[in-house]
C-alpha positions as CSV (number, residue, x, y, z in Angstrom):
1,X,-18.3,19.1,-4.8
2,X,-16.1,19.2,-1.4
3,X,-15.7,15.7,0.3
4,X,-17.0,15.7,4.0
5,X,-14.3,15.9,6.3
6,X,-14.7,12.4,7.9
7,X,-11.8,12.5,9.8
8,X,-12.8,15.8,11.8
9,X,-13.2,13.8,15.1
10,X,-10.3,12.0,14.8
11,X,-6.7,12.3,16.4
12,X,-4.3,11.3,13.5
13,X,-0.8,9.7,14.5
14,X,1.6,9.8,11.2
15,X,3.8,6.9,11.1
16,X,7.3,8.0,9.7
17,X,10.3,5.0,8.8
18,X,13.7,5.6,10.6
19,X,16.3,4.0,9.2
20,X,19.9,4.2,11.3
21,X,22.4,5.2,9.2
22,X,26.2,6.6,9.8
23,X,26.1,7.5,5.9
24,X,25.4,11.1,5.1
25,X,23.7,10.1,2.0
26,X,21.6,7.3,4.0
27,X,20.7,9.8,6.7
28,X,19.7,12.7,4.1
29,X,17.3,10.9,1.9
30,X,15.7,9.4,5.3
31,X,15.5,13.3,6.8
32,X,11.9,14.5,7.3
33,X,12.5,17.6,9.4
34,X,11.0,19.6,6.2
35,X,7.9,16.9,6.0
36,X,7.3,17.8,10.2
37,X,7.4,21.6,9.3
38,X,4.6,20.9,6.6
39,X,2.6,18.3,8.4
40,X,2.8,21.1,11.3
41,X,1.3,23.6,8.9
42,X,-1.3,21.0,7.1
43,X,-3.4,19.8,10.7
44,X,-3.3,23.3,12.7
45,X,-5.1,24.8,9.6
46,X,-7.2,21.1,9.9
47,X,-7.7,22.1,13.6
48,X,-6.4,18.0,13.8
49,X,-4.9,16.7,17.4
50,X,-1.7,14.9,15.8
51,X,1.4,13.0,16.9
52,X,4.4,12.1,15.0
53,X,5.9,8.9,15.7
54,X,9.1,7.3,13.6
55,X,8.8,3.6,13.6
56,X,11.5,0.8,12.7
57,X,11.6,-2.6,11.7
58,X,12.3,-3.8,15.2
59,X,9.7,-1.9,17.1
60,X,6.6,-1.4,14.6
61,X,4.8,-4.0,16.4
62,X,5.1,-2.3,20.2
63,X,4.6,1.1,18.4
64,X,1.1,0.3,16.4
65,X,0.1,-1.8,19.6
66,X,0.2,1.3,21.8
67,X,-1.4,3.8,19.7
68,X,-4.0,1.2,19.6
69,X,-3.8,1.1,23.4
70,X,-4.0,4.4,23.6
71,X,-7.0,4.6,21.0
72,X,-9.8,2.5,23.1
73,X,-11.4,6.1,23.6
74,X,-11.3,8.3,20.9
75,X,-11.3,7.5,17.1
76,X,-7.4,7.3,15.7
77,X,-6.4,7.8,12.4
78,X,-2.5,6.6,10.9
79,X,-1.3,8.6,8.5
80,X,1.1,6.0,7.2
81,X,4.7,7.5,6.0
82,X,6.3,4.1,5.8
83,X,7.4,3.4,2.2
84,X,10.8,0.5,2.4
85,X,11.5,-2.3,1.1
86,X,12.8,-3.7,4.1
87,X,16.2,-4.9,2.9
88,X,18.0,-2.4,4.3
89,X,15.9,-1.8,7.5
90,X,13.6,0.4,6.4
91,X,10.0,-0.3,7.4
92,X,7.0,-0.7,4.6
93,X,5.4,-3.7,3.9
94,X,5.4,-5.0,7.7
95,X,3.9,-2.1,8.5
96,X,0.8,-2.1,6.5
97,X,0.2,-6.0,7.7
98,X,0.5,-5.3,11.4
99,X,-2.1,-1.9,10.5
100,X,-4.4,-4.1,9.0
101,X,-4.5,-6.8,11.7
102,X,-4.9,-4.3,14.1
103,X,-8.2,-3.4,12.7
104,X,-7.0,0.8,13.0
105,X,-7.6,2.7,10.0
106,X,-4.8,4.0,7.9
107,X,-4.1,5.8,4.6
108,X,-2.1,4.7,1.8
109,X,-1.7,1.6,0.3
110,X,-2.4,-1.6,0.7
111,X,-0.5,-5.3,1.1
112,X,-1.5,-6.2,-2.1
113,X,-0.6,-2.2,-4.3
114,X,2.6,-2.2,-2.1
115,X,4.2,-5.2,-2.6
116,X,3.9,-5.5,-6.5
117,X,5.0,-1.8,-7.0
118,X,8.0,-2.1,-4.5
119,X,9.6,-4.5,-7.3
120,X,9.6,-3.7,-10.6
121,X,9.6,-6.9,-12.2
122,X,6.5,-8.4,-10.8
123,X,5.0,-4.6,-11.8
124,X,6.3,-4.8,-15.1
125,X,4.9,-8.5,-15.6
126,X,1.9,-7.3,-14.7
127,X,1.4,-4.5,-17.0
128,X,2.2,-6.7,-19.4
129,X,-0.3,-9.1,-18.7
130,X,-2.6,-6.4,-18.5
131,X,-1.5,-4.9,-22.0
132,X,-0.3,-1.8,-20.4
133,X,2.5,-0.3,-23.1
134,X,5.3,-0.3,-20.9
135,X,9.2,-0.2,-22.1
136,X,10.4,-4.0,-23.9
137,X,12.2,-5.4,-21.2
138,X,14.1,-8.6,-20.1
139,X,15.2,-9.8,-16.6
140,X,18.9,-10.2,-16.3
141,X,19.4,-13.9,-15.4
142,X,22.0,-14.2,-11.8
143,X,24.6,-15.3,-13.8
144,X,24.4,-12.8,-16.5
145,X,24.5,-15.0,-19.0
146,X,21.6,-14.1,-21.0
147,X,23.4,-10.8,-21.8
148,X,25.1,-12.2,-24.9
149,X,22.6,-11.0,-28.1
150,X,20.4,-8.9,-25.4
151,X,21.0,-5.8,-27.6
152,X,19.6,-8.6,-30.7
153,X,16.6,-9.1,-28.8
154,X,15.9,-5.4,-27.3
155,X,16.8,-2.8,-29.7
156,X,19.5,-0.1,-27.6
157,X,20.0,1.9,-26.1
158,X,18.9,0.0,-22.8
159,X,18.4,1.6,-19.6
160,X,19.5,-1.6,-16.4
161,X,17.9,-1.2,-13.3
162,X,17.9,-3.0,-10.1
163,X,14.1,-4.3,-9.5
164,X,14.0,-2.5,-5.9
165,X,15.0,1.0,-6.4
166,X,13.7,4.0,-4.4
167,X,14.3,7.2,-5.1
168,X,16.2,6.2,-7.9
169,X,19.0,4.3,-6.3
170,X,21.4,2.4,-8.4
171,X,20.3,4.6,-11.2
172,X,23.1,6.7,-13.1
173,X,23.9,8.0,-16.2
174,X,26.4,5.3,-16.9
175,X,22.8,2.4,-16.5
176,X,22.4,3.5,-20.1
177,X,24.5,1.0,-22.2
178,X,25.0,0.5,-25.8
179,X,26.6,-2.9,-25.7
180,X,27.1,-5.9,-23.9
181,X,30.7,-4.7,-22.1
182,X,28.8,-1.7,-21.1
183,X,25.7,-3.9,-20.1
184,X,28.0,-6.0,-17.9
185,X,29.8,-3.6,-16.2
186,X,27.4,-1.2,-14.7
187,X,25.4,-4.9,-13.7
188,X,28.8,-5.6,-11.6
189,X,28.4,-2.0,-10.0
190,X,24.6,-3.3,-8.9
191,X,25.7,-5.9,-7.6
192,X,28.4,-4.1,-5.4
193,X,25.6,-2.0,-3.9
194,X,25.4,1.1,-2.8
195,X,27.2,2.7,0.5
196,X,26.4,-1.0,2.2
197,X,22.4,-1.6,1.1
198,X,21.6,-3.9,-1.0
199,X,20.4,-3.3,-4.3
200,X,19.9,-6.7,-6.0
201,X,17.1,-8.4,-3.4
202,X,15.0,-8.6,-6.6
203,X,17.5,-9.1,-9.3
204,X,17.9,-6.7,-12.2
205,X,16.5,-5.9,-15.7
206,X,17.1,-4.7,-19.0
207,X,14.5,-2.4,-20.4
208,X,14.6,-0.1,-23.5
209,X,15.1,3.1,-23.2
210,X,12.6,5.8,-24.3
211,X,13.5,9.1,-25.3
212,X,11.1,11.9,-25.1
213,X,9.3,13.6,-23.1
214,X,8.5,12.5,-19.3
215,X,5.4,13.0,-17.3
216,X,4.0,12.7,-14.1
217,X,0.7,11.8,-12.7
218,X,-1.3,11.4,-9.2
219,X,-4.2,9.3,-8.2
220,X,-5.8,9.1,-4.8
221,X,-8.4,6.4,-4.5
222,X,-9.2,2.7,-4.6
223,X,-9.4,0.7,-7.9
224,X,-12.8,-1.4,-6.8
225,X,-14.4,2.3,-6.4
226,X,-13.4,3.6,-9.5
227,X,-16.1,6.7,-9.6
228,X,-14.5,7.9,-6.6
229,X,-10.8,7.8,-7.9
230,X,-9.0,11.5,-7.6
231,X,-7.3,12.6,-10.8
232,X,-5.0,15.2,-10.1
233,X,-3.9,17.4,-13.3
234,X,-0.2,15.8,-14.8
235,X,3.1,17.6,-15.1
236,X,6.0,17.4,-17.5
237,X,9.2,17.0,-15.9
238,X,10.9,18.9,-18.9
239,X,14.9,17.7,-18.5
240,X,17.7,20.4,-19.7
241,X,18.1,20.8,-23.0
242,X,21.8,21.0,-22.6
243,X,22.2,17.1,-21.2
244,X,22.5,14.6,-23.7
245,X,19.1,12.9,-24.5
246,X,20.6,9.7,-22.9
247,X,20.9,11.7,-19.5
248,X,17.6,12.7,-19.5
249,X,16.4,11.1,-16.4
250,X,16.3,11.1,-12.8
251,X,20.1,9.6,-11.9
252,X,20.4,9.6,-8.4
253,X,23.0,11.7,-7.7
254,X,21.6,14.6,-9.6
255,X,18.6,13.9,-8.4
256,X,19.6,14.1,-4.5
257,X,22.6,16.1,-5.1
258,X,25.0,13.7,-3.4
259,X,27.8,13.6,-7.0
260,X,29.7,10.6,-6.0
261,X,30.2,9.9,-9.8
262,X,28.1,12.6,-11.3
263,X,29.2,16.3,-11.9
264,X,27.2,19.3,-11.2
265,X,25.3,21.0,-13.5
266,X,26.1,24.2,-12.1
267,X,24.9,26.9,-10.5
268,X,23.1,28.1,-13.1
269,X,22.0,25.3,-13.9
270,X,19.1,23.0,-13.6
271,X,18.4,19.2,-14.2
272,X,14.8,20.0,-14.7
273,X,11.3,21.7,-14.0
274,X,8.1,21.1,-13.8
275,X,5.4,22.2,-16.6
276,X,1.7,21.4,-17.2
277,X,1.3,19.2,-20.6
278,X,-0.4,20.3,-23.3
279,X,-3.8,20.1,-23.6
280,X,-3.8,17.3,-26.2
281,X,-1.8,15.0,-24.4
282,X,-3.6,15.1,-21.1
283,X,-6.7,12.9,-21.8
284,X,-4.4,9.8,-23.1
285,X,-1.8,10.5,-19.9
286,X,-5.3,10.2,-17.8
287,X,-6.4,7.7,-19.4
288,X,-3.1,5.2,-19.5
289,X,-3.0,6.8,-15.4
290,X,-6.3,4.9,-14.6
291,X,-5.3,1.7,-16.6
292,X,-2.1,1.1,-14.8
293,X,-3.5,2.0,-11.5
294,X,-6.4,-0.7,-12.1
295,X,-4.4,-3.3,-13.6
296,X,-2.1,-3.2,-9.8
297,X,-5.2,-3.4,-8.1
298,X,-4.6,0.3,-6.8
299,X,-5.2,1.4,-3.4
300,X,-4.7,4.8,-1.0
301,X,-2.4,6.8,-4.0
302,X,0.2,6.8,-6.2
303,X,2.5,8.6,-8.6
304,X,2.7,7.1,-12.2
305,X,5.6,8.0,-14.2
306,X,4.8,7.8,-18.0
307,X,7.2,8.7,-21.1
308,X,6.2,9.6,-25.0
309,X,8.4,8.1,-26.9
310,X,9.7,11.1,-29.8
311,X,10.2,8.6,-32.0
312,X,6.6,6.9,-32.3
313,X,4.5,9.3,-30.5
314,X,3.3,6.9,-28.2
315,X,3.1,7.1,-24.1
316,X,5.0,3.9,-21.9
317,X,4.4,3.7,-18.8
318,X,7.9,3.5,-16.4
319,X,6.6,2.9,-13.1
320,X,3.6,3.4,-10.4
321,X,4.7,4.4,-7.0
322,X,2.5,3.4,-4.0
323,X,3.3,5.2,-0.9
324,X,5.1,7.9,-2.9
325,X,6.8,11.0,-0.9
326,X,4.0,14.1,-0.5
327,X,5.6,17.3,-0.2
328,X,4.0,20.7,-1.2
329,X,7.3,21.7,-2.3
330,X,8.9,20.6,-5.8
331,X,12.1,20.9,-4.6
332,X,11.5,17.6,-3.0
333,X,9.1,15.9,-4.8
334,X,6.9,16.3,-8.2
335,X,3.9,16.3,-6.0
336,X,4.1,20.1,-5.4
337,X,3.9,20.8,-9.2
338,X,1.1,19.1,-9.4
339,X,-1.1,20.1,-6.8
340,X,0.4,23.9,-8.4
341,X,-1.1,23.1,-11.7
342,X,-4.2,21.9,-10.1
343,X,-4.7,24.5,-7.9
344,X,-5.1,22.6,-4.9
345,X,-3.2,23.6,-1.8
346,X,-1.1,20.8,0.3
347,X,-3.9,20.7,3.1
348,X,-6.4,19.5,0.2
349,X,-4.4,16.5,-0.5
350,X,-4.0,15.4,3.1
351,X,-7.6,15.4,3.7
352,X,-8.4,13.5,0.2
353,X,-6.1,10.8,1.1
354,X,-7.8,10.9,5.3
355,X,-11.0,10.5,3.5
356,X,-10.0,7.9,1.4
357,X,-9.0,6.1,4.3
358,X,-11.9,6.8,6.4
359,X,-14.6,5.9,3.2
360,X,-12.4,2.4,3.1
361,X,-12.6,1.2,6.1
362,X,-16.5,2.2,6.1
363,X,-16.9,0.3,2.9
């Protein structure tokens, strides 16, 4: 059954973080000229008055204050875009608490979903209190001391991350160690940063890593109206064969391209595609989806990354993503694949996640 379209009298303003940058890295993985172009597309087939306005962390307030202003006679929905950590100037959480105070209704997550999926530690301490099966994992103490016998207590090889970490930043092939000198010198490279942001706000962790096959899910909904959660069908992100199994992942620089350490694959080449699962794995990739996305109190829509470990047959879950990028095209984000094995076209999506909004703010 089709959801009513209860934003259909509504002008939508789409909130977009700008980030000032004189990095060409910074300044690429902050470019939404293709996300315009598809936003463009999505509300002229909506027939959906729309604005697009870029925000920052020193004018969000004056921003969301004048689309309010400007809302006292017609009914406004945000389309919120604003995904940061705020370390390095890039708006999120702010955001969503100056949204909710101004009593305007917006998609996406809430205080709560964002804040304990921007770290991964507090995420990761959750699932566990949850019982979630997520990797074995350890916080690297400041001082680093508590890497002597870390391979004792988690068995290698072990993947170290920084707790903030979007679009895989600070993640390359060389964060997948096999002993304590290894362990130590990619946790100095952290801690050096990356092109001037910092990466450590959060500290870092050790956690095991799984080798196997990788999956993707997407949820659109609210965890305290679990009926009404959207399941979207899962992809496989199935890695190249030729890489070794320990450079099966999403390192950033293959990831965006940018090869400051990492080689090409070459042209021919690719670092991965997307499949649907098979059948018999899709019910316990659902089903480990809607736990994770309950246990952290899930709200607007996420991405959860989950792996199967070959060696036990059993699924971990890596990460959940609120406020993850939305992009019809796979190119730039996993989403496309999925709403291609699902059959659902871009424009679908958009208006799940309005209503969504709209049926919250109701509620």
């Amino acid at each position: 059954m089709r959801h009513p379209r209860l934003f259909e009298d509504h002008h939508i303003w789409v909130l977009a973080p700008s980030v000032i940058s004189q990095d060409p890295n910074i300044t690429y993985y902050y470019d939404f000229e293709q996300s315009i172009l598809e936003y463009t597309r999505v509300f002229e087939e909506l027939n959906l008055s729309w604005n697009w306005q870029y925000v920052t962390l020193h004018d969000y307030k004056e921003v969301i204050a004048s689309i309010k202003e400007r809302s006292l006679d017609k009914k406004t929905l945000i389309f919120n875009l604003c995904d940061g950590d705020e370390v390095n100037e890039a708006p999120g959480i702010s955001v969503i608490r100056e949204l909710e105070n101004s009593g305007l209704s917006y998609t996406g997550s809430r205080e709560y979903f964002y804040e304990i999926t921007t770290s991964k530690i507090p995420m990761k301490r959750k699932f566990d209190a949850c019982g979630i099966r997520n990797a074995p994992w350890e916080v690297i103490q400041q001082d680093g001391k508590n890497v002597r016998g870390l391979f004792d207590r988690l068995p290698g090889p072990l993947i170290i991350k920084p707790a903030v970490s979007g679009g895989s930043m600070g993640l390359g092939i060389s964060n997948v160690v096999h002993n304590e000198e290894e362990c130590l010198r990619i946790i100095d490279k952290i801690n050096e940063g990356y092109r001037g942001w910092n990466l450590t706000v959060d500290g870092i962790f050790a956690e095991q890593f799984i080798p196997g096959k990788e999956y993707t899910s997407f949820l659109v909904g609210s965890f305290d109206n679990p009926s009404e959660i959207i399941y979207y069908k899962p992809v496989e992100r199935v890695f190249n064969s030729k890489l070794p199994v320990t450079e099966q992942f999403l390192s950033f620089d293959r990831l965006w391209e940018t090869y400051d350490e990492e080689s090409a694959l070459g042209d021919d080449q690719f670092l991965f595609n997307y499949y649907e699962p098979e059948l018999e794995f899709q019910e316990e990739i659902k089903r480990l989806s809607l736990d994770s996305f309950q246990c952290l109190n899930g709200t607007g829509y996420t991405r959860i990354d989950i792996r199967k470990d070959e060696r036990d047959g059993r699924c971990y879950v890596l990460e959940a993503n609120a406020q993850c990028g939305l992009s019809e095209d796979e190119n730039y984000t996993s989403i496309g694949a999925i709403l291609r094995v699902s059959g659902k076209k871009f424009s679908e999506l958009i208006s799940e996640i309005m209503n969504d909004a709209l049926s919250r703010k109701a509620a």
